[in-house]
PDB file as gemmi writes it, atoms N, CA and C in Angstrom:
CRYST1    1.000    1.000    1.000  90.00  90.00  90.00 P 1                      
ATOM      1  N   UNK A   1     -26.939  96.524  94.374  1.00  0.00           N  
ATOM      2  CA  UNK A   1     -26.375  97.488  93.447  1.00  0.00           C  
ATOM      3  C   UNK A   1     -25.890  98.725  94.202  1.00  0.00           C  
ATOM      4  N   UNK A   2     -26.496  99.674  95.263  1.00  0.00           N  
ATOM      5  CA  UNK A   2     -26.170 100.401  95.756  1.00  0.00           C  
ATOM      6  C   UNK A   2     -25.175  99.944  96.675  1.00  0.00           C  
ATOM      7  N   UNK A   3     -24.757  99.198  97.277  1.00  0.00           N  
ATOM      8  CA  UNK A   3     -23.666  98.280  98.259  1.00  0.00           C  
ATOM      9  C   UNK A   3     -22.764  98.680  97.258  1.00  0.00           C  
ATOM     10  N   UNK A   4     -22.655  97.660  95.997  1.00  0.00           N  
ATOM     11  CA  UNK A   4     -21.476  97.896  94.779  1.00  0.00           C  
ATOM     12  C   UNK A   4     -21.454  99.369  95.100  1.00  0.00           C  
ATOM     13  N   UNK A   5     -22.135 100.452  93.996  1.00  0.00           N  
ATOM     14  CA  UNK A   5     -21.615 101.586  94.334  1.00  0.00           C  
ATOM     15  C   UNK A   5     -21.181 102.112  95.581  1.00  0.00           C  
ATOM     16  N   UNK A   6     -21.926 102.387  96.303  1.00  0.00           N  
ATOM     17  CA  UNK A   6     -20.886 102.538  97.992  1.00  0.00           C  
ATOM     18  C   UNK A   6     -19.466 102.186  98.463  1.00  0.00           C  
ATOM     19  N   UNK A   7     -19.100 100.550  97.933  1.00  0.00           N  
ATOM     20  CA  UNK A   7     -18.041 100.007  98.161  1.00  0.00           C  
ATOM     21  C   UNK A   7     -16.826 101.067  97.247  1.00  0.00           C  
ATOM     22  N   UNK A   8     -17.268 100.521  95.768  1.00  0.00           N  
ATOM     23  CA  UNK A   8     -16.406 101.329  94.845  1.00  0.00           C  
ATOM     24  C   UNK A   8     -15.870 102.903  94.914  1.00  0.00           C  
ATOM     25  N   UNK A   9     -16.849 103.745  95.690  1.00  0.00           N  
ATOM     26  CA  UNK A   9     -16.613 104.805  95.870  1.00  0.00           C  
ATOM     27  C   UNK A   9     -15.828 104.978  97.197  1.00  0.00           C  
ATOM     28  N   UNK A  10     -15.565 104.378  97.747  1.00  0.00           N  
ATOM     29  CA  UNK A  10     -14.893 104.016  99.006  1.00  0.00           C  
ATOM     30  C   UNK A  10     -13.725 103.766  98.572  1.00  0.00           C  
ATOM     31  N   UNK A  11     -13.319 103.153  97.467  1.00  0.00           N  
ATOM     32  CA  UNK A  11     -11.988 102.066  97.293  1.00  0.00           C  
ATOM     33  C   UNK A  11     -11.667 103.345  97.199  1.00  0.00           C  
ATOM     34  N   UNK A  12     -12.571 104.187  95.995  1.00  0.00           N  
ATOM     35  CA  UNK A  12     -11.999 104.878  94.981  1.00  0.00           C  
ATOM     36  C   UNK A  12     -11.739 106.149  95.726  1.00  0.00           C  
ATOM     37  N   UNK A  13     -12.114 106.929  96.880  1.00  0.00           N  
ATOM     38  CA  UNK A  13     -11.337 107.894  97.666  1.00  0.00           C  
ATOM     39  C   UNK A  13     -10.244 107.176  98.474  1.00  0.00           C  
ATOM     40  N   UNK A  14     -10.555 105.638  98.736  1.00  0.00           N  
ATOM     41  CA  UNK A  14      -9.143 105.433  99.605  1.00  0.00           C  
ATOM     42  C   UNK A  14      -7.772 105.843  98.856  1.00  0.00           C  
ATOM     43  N   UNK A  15      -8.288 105.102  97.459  1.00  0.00           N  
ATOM     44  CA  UNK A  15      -7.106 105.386  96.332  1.00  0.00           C  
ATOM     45  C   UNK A  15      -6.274 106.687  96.106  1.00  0.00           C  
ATOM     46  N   UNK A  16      -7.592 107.594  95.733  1.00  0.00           N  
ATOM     47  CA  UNK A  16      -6.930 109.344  95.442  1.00  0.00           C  
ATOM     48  C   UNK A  16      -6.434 109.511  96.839  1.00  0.00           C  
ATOM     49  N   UNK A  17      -7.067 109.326  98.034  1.00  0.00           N  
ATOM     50  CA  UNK A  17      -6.367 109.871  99.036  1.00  0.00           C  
ATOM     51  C   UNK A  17      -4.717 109.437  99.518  1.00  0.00           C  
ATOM     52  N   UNK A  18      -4.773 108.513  99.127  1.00  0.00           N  
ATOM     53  CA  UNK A  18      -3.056 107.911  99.742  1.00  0.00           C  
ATOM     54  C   UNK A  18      -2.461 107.791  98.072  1.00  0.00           C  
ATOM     55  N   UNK A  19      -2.696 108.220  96.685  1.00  0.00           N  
ATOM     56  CA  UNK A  19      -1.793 108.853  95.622  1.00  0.00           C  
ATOM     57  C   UNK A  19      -1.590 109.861  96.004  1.00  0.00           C  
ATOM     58  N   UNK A  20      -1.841 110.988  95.903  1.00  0.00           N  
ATOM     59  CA  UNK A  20      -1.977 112.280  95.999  1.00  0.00           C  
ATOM     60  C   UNK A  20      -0.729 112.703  96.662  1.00  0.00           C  
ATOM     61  N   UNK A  21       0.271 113.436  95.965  1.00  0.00           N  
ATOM     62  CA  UNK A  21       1.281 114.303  96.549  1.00  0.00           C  
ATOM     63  C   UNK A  21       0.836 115.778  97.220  1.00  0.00           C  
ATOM     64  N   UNK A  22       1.065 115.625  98.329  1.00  0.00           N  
ATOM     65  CA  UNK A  22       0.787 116.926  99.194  1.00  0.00           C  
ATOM     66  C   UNK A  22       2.250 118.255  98.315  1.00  0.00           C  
ATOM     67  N   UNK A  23       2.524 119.497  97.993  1.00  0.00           N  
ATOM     68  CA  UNK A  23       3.063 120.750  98.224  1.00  0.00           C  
ATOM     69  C   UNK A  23       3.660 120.641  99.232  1.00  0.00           C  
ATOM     70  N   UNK A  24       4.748 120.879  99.783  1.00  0.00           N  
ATOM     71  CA  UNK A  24       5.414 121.859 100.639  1.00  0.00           C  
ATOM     72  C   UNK A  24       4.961 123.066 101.369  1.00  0.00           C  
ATOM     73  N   UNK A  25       4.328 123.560 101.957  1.00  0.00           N  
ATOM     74  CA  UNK A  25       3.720 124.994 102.682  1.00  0.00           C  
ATOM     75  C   UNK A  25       4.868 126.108 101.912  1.00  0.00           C  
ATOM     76  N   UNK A  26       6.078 125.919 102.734  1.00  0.00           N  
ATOM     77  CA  UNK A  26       6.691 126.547 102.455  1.00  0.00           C  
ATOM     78  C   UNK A  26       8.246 125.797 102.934  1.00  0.00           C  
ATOM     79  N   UNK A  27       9.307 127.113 102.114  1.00  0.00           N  
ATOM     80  CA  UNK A  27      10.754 126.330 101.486  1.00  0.00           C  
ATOM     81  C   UNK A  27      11.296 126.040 103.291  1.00  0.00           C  
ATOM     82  N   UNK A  28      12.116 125.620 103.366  1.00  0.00           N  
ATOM     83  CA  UNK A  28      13.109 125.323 104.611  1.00  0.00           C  
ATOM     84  C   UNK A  28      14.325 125.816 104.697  1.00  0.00           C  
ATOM     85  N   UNK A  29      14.546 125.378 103.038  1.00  0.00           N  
ATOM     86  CA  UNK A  29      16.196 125.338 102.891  1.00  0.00           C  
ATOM     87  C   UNK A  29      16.233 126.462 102.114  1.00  0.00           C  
ATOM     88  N   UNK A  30      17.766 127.498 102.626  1.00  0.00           N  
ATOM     89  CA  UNK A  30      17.950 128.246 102.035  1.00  0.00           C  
ATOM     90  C   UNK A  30      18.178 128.289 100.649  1.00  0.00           C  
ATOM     91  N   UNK A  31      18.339 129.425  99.894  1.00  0.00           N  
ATOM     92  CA  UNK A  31      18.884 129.378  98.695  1.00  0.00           C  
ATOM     93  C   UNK A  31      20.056 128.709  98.436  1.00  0.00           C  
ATOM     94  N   UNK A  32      20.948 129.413  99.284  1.00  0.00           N  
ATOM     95  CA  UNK A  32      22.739 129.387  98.698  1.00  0.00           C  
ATOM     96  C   UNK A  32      23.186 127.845  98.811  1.00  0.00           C  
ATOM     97  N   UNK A  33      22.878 127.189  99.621  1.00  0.00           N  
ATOM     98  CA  UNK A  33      23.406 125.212  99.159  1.00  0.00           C  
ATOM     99  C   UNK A  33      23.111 125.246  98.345  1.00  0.00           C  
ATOM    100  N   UNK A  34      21.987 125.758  97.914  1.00  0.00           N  
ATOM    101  CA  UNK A  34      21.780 125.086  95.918  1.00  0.00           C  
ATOM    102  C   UNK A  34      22.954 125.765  95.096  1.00  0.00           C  
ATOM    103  N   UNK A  35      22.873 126.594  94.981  1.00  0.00           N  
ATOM    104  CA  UNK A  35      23.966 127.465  94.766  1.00  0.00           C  
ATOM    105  C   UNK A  35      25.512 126.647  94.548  1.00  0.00           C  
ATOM    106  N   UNK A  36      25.496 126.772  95.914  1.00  0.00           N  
ATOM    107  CA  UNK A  36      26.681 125.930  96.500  1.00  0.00           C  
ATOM    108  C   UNK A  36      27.043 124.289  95.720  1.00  0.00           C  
ATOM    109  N   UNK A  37      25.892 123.844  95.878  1.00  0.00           N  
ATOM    110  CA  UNK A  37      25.755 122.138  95.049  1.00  0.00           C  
ATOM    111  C   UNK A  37      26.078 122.155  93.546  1.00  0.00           C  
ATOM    112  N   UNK A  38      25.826 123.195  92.937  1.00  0.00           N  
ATOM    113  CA  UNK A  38      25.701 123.707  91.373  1.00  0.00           C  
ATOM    114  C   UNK A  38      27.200 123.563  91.154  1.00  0.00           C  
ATOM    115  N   UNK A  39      27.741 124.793  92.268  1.00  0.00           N  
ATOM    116  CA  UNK A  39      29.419 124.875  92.002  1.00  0.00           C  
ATOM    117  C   UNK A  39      30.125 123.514  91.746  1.00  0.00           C  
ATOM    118  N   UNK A  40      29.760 122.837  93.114  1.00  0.00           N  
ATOM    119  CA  UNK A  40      30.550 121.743  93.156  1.00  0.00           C  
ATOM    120  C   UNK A  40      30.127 120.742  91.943  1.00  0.00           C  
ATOM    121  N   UNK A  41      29.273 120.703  91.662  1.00  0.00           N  
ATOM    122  CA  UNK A  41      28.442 119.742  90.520  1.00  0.00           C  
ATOM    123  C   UNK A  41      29.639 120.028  89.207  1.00  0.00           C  
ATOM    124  N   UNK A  42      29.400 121.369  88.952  1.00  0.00           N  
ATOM    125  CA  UNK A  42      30.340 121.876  88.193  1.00  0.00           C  
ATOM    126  C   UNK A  42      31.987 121.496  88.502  1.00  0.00           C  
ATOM    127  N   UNK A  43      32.658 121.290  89.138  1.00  0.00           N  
ATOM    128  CA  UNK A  43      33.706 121.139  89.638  1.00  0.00           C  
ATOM    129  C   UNK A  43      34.214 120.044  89.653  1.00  0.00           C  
ATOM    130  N   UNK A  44      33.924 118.937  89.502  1.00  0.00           N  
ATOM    131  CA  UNK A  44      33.914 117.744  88.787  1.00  0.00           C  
ATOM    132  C   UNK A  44      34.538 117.361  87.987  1.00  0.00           C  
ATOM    133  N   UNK A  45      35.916 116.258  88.642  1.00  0.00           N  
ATOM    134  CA  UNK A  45      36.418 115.748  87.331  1.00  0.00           C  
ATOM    135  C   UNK A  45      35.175 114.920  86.100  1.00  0.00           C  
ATOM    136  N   UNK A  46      35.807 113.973  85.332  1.00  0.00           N  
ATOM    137  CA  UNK A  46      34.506 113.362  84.714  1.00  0.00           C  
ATOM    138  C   UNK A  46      34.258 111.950  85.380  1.00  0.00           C  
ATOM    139  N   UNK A  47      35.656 111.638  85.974  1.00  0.00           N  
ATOM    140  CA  UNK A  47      35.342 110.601  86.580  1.00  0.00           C  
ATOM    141  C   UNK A  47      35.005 110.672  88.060  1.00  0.00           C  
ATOM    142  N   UNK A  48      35.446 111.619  89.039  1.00  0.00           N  
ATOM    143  CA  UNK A  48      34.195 111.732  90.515  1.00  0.00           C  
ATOM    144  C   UNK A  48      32.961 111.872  89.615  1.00  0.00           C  
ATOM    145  N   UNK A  49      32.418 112.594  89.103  1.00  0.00           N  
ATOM    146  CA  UNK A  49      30.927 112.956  88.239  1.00  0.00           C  
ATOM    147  C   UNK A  49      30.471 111.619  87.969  1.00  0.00           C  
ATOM    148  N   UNK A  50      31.200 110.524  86.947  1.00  0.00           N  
ATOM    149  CA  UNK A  50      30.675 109.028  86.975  1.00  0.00           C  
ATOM    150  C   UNK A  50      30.006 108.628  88.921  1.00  0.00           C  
ATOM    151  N   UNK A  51      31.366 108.778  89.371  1.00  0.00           N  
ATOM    152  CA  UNK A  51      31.261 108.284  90.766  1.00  0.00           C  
ATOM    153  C   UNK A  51      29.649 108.819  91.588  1.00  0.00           C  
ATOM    154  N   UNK A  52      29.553 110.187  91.165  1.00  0.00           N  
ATOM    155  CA  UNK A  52      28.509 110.416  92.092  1.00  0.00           C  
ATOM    156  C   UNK A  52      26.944 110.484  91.103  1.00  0.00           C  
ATOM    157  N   UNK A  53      27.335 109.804  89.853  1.00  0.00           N  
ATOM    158  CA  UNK A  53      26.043 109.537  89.457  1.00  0.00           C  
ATOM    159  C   UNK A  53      26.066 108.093  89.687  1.00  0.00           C  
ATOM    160  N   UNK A  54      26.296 107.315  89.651  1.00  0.00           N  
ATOM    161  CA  UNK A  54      26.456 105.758  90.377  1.00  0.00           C  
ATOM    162  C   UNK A  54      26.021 105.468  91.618  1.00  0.00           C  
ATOM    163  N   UNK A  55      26.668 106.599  92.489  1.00  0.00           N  
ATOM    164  CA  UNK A  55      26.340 107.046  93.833  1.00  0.00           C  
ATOM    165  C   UNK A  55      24.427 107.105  94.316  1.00  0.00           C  
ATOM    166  N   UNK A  56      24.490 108.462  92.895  1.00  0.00           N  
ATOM    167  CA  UNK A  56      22.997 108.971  93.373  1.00  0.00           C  
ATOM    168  C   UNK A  56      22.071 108.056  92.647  1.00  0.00           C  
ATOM    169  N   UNK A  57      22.362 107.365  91.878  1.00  0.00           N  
ATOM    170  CA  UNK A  57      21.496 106.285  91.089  1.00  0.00           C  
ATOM    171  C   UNK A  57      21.363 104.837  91.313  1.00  0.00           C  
ATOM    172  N   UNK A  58      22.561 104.314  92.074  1.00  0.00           N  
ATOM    173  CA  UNK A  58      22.106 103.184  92.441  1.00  0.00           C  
ATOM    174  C   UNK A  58      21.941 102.761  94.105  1.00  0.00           C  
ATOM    175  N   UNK A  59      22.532 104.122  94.905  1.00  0.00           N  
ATOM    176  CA  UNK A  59      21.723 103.929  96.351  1.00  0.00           C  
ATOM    177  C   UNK A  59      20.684 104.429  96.749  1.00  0.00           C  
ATOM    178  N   UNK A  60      20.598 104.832  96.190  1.00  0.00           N  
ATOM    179  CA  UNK A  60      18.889 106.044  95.836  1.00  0.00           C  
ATOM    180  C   UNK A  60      17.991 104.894  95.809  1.00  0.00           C  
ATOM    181  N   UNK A  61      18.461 103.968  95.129  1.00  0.00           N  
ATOM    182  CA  UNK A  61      16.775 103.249  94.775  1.00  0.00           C  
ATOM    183  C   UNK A  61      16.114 102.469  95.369  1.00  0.00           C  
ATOM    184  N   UNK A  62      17.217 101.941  97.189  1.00  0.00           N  
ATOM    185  CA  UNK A  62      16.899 101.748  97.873  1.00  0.00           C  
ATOM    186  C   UNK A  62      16.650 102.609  99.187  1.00  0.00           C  
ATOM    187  N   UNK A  63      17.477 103.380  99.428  1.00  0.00           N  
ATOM    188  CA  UNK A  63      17.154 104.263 100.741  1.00  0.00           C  
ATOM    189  C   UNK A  63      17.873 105.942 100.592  1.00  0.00           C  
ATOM    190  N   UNK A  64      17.201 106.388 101.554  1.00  0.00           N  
ATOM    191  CA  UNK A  64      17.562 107.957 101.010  1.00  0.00           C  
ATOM    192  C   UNK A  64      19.435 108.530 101.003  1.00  0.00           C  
ATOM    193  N   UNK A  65      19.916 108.847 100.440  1.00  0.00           N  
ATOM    194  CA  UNK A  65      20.966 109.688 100.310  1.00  0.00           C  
ATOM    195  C   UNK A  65      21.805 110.219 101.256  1.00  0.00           C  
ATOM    196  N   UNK A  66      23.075 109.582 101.789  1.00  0.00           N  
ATOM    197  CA  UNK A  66      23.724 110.322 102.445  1.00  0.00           C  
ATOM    198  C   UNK A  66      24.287 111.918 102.382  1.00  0.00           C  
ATOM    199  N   UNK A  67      24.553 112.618 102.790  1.00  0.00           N  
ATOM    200  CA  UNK A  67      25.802 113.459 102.604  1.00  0.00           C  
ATOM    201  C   UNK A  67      26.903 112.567 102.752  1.00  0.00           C  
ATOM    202  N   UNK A  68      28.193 112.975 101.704  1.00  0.00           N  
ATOM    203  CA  UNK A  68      29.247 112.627 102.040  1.00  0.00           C  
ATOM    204  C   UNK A  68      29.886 112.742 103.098  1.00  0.00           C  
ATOM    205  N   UNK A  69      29.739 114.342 103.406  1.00  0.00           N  
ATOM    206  CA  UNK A  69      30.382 114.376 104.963  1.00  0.00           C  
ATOM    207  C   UNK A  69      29.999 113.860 106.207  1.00  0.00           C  
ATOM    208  N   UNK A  70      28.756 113.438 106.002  1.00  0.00           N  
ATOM    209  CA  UNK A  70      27.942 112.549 107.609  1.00  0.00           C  
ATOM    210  C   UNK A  70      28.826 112.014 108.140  1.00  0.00           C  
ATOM    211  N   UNK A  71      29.410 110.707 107.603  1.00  0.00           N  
ATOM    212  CA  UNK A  71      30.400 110.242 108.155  1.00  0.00           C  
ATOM    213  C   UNK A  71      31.752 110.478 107.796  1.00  0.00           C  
ATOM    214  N   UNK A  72      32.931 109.928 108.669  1.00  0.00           N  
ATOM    215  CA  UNK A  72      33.923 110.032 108.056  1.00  0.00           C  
ATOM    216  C   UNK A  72      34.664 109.047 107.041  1.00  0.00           C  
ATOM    217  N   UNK A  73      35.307 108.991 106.719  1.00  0.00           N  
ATOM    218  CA  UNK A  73      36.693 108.072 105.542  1.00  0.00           C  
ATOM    219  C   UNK A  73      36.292 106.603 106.329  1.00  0.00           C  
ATOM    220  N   UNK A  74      36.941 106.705 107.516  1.00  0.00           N  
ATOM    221  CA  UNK A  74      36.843 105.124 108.198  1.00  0.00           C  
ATOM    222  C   UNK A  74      35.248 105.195 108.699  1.00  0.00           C  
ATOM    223  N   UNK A  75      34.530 105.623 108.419  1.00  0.00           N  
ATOM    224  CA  UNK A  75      32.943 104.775 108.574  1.00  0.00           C  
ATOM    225  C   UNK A  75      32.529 104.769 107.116  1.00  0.00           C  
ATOM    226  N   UNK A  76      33.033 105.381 106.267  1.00  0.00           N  
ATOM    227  CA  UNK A  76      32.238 104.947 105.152  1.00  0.00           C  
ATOM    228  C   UNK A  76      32.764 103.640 104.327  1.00  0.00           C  
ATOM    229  N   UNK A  77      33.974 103.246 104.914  1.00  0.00           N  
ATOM    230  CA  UNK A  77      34.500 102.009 104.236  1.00  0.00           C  
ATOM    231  C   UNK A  77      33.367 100.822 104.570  1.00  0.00           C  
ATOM    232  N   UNK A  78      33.139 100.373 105.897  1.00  0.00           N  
ATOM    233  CA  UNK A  78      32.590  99.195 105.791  1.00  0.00           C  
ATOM    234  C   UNK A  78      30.924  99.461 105.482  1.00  0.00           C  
ATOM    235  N   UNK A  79      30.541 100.405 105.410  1.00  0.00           N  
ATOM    236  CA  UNK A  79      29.346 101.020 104.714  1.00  0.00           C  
ATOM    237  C   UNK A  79      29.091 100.426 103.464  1.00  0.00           C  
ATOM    238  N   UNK A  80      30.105 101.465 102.559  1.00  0.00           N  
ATOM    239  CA  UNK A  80      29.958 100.851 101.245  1.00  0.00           C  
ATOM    240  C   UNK A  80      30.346  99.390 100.913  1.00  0.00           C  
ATOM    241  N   UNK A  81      31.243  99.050 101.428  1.00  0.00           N  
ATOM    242  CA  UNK A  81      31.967  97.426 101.626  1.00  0.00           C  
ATOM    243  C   UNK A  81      30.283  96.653 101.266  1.00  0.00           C  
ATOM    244  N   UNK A  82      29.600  96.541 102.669  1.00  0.00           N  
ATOM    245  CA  UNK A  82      28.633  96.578 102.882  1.00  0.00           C  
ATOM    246  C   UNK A  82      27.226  96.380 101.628  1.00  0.00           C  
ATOM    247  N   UNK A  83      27.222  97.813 101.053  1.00  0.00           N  
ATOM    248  CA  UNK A  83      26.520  98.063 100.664  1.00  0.00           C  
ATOM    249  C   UNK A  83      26.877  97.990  99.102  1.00  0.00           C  
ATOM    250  N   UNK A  84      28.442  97.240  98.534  1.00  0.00           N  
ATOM    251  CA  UNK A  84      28.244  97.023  97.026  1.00  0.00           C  
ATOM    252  C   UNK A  84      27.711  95.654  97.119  1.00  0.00           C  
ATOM    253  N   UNK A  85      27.828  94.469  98.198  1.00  0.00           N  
ATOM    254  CA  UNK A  85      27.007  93.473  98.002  1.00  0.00           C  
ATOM    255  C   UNK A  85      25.491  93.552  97.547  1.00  0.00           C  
ATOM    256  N   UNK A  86      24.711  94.443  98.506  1.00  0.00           N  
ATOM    257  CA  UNK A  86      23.496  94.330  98.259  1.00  0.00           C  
ATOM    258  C   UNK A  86      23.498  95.059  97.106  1.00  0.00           C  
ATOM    259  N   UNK A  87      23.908  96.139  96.520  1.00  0.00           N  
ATOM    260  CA  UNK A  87      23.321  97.040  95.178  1.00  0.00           C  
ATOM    261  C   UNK A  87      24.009  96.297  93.916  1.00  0.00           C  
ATOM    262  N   UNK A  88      25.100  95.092  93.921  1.00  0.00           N  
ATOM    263  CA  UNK A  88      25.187  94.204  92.885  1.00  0.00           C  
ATOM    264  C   UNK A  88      26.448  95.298  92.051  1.00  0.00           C  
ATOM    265  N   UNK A  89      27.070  95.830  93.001  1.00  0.00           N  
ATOM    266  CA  UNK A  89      28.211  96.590  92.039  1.00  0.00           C  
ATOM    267  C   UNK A  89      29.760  96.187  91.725  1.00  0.00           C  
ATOM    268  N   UNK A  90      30.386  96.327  90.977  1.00  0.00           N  
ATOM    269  CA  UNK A  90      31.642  95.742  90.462  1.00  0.00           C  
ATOM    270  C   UNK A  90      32.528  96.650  91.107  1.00  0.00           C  
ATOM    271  N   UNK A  91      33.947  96.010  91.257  1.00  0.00           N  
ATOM    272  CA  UNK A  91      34.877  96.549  91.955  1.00  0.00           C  
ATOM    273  C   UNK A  91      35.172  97.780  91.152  1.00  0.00           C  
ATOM    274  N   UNK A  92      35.166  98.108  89.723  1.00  0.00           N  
ATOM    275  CA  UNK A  92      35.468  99.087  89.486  1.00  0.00           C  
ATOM    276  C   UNK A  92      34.335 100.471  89.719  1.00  0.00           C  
ATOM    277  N   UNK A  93      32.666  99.847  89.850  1.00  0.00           N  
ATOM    278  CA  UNK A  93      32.131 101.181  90.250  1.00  0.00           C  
ATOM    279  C   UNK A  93      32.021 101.496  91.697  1.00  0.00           C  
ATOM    280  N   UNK A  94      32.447 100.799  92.302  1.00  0.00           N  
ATOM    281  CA  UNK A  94      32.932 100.622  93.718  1.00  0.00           C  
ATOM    282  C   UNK A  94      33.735 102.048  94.191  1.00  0.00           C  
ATOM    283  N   UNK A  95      34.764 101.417  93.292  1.00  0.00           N  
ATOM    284  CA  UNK A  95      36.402 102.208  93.774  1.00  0.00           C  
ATOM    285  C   UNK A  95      35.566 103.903  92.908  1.00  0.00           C  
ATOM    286  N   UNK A  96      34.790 103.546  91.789  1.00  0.00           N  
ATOM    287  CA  UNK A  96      34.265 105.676  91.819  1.00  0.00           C  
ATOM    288  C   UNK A  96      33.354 105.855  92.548  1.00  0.00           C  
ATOM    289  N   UNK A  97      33.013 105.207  93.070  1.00  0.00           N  
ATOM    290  CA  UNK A  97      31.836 105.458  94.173  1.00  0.00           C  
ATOM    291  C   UNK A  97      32.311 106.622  95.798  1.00  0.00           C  
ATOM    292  N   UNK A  98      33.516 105.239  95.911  1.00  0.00           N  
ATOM    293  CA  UNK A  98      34.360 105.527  97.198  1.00  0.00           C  
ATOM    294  C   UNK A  98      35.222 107.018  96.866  1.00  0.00           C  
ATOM    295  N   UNK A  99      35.738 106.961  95.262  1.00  0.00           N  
ATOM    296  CA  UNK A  99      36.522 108.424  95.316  1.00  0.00           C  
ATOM    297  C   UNK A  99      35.821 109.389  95.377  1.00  0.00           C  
ATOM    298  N   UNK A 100      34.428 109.429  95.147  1.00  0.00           N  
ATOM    299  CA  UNK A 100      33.459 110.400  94.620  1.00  0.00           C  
ATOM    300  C   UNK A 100      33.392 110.960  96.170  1.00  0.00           C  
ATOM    301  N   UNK A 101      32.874 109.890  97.135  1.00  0.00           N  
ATOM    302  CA  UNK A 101      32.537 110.284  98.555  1.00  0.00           C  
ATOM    303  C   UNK A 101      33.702 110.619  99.221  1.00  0.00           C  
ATOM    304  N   UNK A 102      35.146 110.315  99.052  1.00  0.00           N  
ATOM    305  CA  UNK A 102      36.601 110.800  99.468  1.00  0.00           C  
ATOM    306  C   UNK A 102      36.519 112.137  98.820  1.00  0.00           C  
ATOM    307  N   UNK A 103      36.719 112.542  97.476  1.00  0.00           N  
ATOM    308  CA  UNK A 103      36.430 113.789  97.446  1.00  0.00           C  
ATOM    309  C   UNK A 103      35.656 114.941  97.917  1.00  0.00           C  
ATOM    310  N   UNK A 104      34.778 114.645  98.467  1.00  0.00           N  
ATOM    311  CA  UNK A 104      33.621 115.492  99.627  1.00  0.00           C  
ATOM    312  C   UNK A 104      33.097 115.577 100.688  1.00  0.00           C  
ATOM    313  N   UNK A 105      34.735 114.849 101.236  1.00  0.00           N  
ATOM    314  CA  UNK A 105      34.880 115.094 102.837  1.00  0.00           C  
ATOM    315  C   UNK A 105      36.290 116.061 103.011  1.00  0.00           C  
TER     316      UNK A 105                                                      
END                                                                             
């Protein structure tokens, strides 16, 4: 009986310890990109806006987020090329995908 308890209390800090979201200490990033991101957010036809919620919603759910500008026009073609196979996307959310990231280079 005491083994059982011992074990269980074991699982049960392994558990809380690797859930547990750590805080930030402190910020990194300045204010003004946010700022800055807001504008452009705002600035948005409705269809780049489709494009870069497509963007942030269906490559997101596998790996983290480019900037648009990282690369250029000719590296992001065979990228996304690439990458509407694996995320299962149609040529038309494709082509707002690609204008969304052409617009923010």
């Amino acid at each position: 009986m005491k083994s059982k308890i011992l074990t269980l209390t074991a699982v049960t800090m392994l558990l809380v310890s690797c859930g547990t979201k750590k805080a930030p200490t402190a910020s990194t990033a300045p204010v003004t990109p946010a700022v800055t991101e807001t504008v452009k957010a705002t600035e948005l036809t409705p269809e780049l806006a489709a494009g870069k919620n497509l963007y942030e919603n269906s490559c997101a759910r596998c790996h983290k987020l480019y900037e648009p500008k990282k690369f250029s026009q000719e590296e992001w073609k065979p990228i996304l090329t690439r990458m509407q196979k694996k995320a299962h996307l149609d040529d038309t959310q494709m082509a707002s995908i690609s204008n969304y990231i052409t617009s923010q280079l």
